[in-house]
Structure formats: C-alpha cells, structure tokens
N, C-alpha and C positions, 0 to 999 in steps of 0.2 A: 504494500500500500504506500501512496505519495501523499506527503502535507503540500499542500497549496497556500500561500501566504500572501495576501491582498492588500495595497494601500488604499483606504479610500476615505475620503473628505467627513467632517463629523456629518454634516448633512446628509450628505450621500446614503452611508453608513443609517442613520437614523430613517431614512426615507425607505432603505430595503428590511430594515426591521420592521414597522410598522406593515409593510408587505408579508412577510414572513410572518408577523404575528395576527392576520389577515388568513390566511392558510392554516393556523396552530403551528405551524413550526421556528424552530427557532434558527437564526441567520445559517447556522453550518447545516443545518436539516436542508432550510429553500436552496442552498446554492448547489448543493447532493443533489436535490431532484433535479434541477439547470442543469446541471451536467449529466445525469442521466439522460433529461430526455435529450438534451444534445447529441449526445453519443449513440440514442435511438436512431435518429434522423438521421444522420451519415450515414449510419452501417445499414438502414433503408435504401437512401440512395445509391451507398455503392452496391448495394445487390439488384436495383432496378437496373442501373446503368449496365450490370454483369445480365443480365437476364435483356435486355434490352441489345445487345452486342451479340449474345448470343442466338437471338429469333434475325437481326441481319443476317449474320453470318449464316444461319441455316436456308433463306432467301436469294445467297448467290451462287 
C-alpha cells in the first residue's frame, strides 16, 4: 500500500470536508472513493478501447 500526501489551502481543505461530511465520510474515506472510482473508469476504458481494436481488427 502507498500514502498519498496533499497540500491544500485551509479553504480548500474545509470546503472538501464539509463534502465528505455530506457523504458521512470522512476526508481520507471521500478521497479513497475518488480514486477508486477513478481507477474504475480507466480500466473501463482501456478494456473498451481493447475490445473496440479488437471487433476492427476482426472487420479487416
């Protein structure tokens, strides 16, 4: 496992808290889910884009 370590502004920082506690979770809970579903969405698209290459490729 990697620690991730973030500067951000007291604002900033207060503004994605009151988001996070919006959700019930707390800052390192919401920013886990962000990158979860981040990481959902790529490995979708590179398997579209794989699946996608591969019905051309069967086409010529």
């Amino acid at each position: 496992m990697r620690k991730i370590t973030v500067k951000v502004n007291e604002k900033d920082y207060l503004d994605f808290l009151l988001e996070s506690n919006e959700h019930e979770n707390t800052v390192e809970e919401q920013i886990t889910e962000i990158i979860q579903y981040y990481v959902l969405i790529r490995r979708r698209r590179v398997k579209l884009k794989h699946i996608s290459n591969e019905t051309m490729d069967s086409h010529m």
